[in-house]
C-alpha positions in Angstrom: 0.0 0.0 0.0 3.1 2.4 0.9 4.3 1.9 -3.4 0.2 2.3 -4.2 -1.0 5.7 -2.7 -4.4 5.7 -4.5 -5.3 2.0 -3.2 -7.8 1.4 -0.7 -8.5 -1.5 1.2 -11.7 -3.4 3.0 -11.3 -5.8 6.2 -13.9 -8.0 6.5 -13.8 -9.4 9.8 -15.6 -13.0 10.2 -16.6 -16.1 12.9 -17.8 -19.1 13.1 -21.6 -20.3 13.5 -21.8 -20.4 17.5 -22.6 -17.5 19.2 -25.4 -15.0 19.0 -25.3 -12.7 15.8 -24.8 -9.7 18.1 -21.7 -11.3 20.0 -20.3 -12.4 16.5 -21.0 -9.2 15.0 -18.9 -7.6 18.0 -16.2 -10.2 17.7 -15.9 -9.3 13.6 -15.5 -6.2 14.5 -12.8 -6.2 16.8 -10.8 -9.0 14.4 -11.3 -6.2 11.5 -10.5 -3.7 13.8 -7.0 -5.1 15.0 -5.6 -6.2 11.9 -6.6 -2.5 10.4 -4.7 -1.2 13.7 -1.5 -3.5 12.6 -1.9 -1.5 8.7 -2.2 1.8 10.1 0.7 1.1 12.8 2.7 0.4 9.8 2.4 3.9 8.3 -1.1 3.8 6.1 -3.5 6.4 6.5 -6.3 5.0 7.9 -8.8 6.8 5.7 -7.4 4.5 3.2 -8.7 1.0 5.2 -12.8 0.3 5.7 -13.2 -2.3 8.2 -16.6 -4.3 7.7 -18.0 -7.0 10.2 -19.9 -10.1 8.9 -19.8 -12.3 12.0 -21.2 -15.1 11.4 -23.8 -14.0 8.6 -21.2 -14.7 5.5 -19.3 -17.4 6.4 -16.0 -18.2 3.2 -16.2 -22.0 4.3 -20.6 -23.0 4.7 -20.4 -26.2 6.6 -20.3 -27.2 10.1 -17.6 -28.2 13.0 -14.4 -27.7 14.2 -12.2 -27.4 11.0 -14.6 -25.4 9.6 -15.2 -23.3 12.3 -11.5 -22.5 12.6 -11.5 -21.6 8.8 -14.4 -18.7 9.5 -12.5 -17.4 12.1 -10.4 -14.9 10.6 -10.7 -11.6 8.4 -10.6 -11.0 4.8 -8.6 -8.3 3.1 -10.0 -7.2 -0.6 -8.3 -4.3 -2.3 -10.7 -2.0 -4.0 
């Protein structure tokens, strides 16, 4: 991002199925959060990162149990 000034990226922050939507909505946020705190740390502007929180509404791996769940369990970074 430091040798592409005009790019712009999104953080999609995600989790697995358990949960409430409201405590996995919280917990996207704070994964999308942190890794757009580790970006900005590193010298980007932060008007330059959108974090976004799907929680457990759009899941990359739709299926059930423990190696999926630990799949979900991340965020996403897309470059607009």
């Amino acid at each position: 991002m430091k040798k592409n000034p005009n790019t712009t990226i999104v953080i999609e922050g995600r989790c697995d199925e358990r949960g409430s939507t409201e405590y996995n909505l919280a917990l996207g946020a704070l994964r999308a959060g942190n890794a757009a705190h580790v970006i900005i740390q590193d010298g980007v502007e932060s008007e330059r990162i959108k974090t976004v929180s799907y929680g457990k509404e759009n899941p990359i791996y739709p299926s059930t149990g423990e190696a999926v769940w630990s799949k979900n369990r991340n965020t996403t970074t897309r470059v607009k």
